[in-house]
FIVOVEX-969225 format. One record per residue (C-alpha): residue in three letters; x, y, z. Coordinates in steps of 0.1 Angstrom, whole numbers, plus 5000, padded with zeros to 4 digits. Example, Ala and Ser with C-alpha at 12.3 -4.5 7.8 and 13.67 -1.06 7.14 Angstrom:
! FIVOVEX-969225
ALA512349555078SER513749895071
END
This chain:
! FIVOVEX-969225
UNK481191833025UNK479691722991UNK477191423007UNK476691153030UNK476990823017UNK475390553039UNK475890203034UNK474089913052UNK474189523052UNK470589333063UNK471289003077UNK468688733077UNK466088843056UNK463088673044UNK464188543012UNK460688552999UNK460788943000UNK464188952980UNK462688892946UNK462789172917UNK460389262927UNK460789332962UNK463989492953UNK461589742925UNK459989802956UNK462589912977UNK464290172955UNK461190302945UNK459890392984UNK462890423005UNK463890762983UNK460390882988UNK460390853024UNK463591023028UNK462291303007UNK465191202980UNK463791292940UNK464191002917UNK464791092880UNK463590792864UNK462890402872UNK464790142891UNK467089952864UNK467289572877UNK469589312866UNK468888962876UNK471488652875UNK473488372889UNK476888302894UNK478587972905UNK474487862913UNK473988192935UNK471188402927UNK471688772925UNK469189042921UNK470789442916UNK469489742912UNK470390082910UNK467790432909UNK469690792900UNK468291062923UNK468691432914UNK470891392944UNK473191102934UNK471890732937UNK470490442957UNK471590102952UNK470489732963UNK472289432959UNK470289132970UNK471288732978UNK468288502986UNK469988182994UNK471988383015UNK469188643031UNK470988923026UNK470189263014UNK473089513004UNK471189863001UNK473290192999UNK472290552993UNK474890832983UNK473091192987UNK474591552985UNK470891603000UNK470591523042UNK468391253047UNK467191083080UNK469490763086UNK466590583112UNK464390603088UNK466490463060UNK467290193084UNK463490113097UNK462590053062UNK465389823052UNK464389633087UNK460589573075UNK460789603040UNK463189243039UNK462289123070UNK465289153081UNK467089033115UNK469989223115UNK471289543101UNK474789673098UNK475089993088UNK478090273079UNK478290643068UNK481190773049UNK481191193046UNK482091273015UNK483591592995UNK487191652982UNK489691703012UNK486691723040UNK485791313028UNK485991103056UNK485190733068UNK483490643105UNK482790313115UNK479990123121UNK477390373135UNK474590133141UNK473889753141UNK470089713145UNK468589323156UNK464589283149UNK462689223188UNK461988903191
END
């Protein structure tokens, strides 16, 4: 298997922590905490389409990437990490929980490598205690 890729949606977020800079944040720390080794800074891109606000960014790791894709109006934070490297998926997850406040996570993993790549569902789907 070449990596894991893991892809999660959080749901009702507190659009006052999906700013740039909240987004800067994430891709900075989440790699560090799963022991990940970034090669240089977040790139961000900031705009809106058809009055939506969007906020992207991507950081290259020395073991692939980490990507966020964020919606304020909607409260919704669209984080993925693709690593040839094992990482801990809980604590991926407990960050993207705090980090954006979120209510709800949603989450994926796809194994990936040449003719071993395969897709499971839905693995976890996290709701913040009340």
């Amino acid at each position: 298997m070449l990596g894991v890729h893991w892809v999660a949606d959080a749901l009702g977020c507190d659009p006052v922590r999906l700013t740039p800079d909240g987004v800067r944040a994430a891709l900075i720390e989440l790699p560090l905490r799963l022991k990940l080794r970034p090669i240089g800074d977040p790139q961000l891109s900031a705009h809106e389409h058809d009055g939506v606000r969007t906020i992207a960014g991507v950081v290259l790791l020395a073991e692939s990437h980490a990507s966020c894709h964020c919606f304020p109006t909607d409260g919704a934070a669209h984080v993925d990490i693709f690593s040839c490297r094992p990482f801990e998926l809980e604590a991926a997850r407990r960050f993207i929980l705090r980090h954006f406040g979120a209510a709800e996570l949603r989450d994926s993993v796809l194994d990936r490598g040449g003719s071993e790549s395969r897709h499971r569902g839905p693995i976890a789907e996290l709701k913040r205690a009340r």
